[in-house]
C-alpha positions in Angstrom: -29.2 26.3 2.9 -32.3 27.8 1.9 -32.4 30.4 -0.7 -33.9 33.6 0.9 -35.8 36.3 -1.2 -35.5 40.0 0.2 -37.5 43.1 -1.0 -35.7 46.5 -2.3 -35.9 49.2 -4.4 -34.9 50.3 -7.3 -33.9 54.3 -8.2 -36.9 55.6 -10.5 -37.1 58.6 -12.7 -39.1 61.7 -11.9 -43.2 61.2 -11.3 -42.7 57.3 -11.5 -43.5 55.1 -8.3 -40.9 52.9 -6.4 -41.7 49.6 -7.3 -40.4 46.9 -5.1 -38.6 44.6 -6.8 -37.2 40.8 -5.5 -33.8 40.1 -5.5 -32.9 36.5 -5.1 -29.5 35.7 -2.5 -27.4 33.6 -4.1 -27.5 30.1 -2.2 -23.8 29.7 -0.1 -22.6 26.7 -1.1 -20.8 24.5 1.9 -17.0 24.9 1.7 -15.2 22.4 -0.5 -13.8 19.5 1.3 -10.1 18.3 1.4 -9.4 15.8 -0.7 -8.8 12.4 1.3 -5.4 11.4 0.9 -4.7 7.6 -0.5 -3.2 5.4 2.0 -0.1 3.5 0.5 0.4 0.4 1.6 3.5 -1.5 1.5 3.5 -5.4 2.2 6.6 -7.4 1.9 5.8 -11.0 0.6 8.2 -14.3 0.2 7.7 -17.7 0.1 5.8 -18.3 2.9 2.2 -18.6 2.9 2.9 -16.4 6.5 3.0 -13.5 3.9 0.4 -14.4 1.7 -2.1 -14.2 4.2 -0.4 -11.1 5.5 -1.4 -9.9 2.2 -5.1 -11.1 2.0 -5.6 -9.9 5.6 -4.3 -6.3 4.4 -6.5 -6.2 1.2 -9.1 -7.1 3.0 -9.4 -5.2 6.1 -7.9 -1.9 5.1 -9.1 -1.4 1.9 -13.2 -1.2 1.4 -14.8 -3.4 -1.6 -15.6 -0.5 -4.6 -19.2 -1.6 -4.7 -19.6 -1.0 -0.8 -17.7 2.2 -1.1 -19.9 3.8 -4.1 -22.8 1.5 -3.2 -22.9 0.0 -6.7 -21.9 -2.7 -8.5 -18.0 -3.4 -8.7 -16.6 -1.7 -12.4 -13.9 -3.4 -14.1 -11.0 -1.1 -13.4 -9.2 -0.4 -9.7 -10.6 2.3 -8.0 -7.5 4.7 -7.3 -9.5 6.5 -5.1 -9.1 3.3 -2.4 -5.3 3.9 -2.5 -2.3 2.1 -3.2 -0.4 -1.5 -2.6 2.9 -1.6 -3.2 4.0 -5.1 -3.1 7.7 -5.8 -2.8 9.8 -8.8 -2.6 13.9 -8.9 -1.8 16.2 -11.0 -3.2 18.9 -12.3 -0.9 22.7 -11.7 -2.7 24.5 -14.2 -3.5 27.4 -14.8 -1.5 30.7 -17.2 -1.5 30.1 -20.2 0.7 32.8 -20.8 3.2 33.5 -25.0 4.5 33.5 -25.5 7.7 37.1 -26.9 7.4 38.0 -25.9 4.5 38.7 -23.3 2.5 36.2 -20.6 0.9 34.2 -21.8 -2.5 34.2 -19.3 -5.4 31.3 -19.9 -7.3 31.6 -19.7 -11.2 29.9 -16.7 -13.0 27.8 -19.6 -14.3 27.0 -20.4 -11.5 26.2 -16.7 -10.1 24.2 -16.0 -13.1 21.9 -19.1 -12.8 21.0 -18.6 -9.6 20.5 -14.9 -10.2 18.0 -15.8 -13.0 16.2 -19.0 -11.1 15.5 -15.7 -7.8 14.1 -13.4 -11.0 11.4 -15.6 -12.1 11.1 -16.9 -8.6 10.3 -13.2 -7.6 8.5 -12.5 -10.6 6.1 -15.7 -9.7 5.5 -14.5 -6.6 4.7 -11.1 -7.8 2.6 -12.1 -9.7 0.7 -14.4 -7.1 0.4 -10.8 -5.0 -1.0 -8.9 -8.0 -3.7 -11.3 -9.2 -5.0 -10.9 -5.1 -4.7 -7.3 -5.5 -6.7 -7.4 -9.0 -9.3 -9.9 -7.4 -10.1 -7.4 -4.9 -10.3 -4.3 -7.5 -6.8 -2.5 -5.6 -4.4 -0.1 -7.6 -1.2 -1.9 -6.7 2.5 -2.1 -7.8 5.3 -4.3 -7.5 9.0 -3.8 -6.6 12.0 -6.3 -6.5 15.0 -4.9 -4.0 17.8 -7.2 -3.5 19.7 -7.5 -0.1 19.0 -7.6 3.0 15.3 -8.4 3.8 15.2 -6.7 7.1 16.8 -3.2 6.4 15.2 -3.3 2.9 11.6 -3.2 3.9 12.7 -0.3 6.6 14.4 1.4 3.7 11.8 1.0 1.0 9.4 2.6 3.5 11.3 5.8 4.2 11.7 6.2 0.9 8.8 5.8 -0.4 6.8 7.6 2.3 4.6 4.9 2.9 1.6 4.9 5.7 1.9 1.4 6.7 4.2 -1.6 6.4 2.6 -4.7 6.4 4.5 -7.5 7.1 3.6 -11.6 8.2 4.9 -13.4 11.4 6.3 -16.9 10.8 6.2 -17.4 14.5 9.4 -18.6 14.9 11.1 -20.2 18.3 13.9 -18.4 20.3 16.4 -20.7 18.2 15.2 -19.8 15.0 14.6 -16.3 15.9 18.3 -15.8 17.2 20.3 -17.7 14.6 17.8 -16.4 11.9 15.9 -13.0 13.1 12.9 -12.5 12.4 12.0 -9.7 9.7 9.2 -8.8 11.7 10.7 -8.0 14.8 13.6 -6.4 12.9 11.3 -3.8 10.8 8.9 -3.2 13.9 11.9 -1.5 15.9 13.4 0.2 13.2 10.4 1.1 10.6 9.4 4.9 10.5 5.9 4.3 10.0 3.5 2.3 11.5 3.8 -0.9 10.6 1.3 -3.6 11.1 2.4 -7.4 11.9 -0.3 -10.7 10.8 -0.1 -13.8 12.5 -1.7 -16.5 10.7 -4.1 -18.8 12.7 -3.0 -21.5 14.6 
């Protein structure tokens, strides 16, 4: 807005003449704007390359470039301003194994415990995977490792969290698979609280 200049007066003592004077409005500056709120993101990943690309297709469709978004050259740090990823992977329990004619096998706490560390460093490989993605394409992003199961974790972690958007991938599996197995997917798009968003992969 233009800054406008107005003529007065000012009082003067006896036998002196008015002399106008120019007093300068102050300029109205525009109302400050709300402050955009960060989306946050969470994106389940696995061992598939189904989430993977789930996870590329996310970074790269719903969260602008730094350098397009302040029209310069990409800095070294995330831009926290773009929002958040939260990139979580579930580990399945362990469970006793039961024979089909025969009677249920106890594992060992050996046994329990090896597993248990070869789904850490599994998990922590993938994580890391996800991360290095999310660094590549300058995104604030963290990392979470539930354990259960995968389905009613995601759905959980969401509410929690307070997440904007799930973002899971679609293994595309046949009505076999799909009934014997479930599909995560399917699961987490009936029973999220948020909107969730499922990749397919292309064929």
């Amino acid at each position: 807005m233009e800054s406008q200049a107005v003529e007065t007066s000012t009082a003067v003592g006896a036998g002196d003449e008015a002399a106008p004077v120019q007093v300068q409005e102050q300029e109205q500056m525009p109302p400050v704007l709300e402050e955009k709120k960060q989306m946050k993101v969470l994106v389940a990943v696995d061992e598939s390359d189904e989430s993977f690309y789930a996870l590329q297709w996310a970074l790269d469709h719903l969260f602008p470039s730094p350098a397009v978004a302040a029209g310069v050259a990409a800095v070294a740090e995330p831009n926290q301003e773009l929002g958040m990823v939260t990139v979580t992977h579930v580990l399945y329990p362990f469970q006793t194994y039961v024979l089909p004619a025969g009677p249920a096998v106890i594992a060992s706490s050996t046994v329990v415990q090896s597993v248990r560390t070869a789904q850490e460093k599994n998990a922590a490989a993938l994580l890391s995977r996800a991360l290095q993605m999310c660094q590549q394409k300058m995104i604030n992003a963290e990392t979470l490792i539930l354990e259960g199961d995968a389905k009613e974790m995601i759905c959980q972690a969401a509410e929690q969290m307070h997440v904007d958007l799930v973002v899971v991938g679609s293994r595309g599996l046949g009505r076999v698979k799909r009934a014997f197995l479930g599909s995560v997917s399917d699961y987490c798009a009936h029973h999220v609280r948020c909107p969730i968003l499922i990749v397919k992969p292309p064929k």
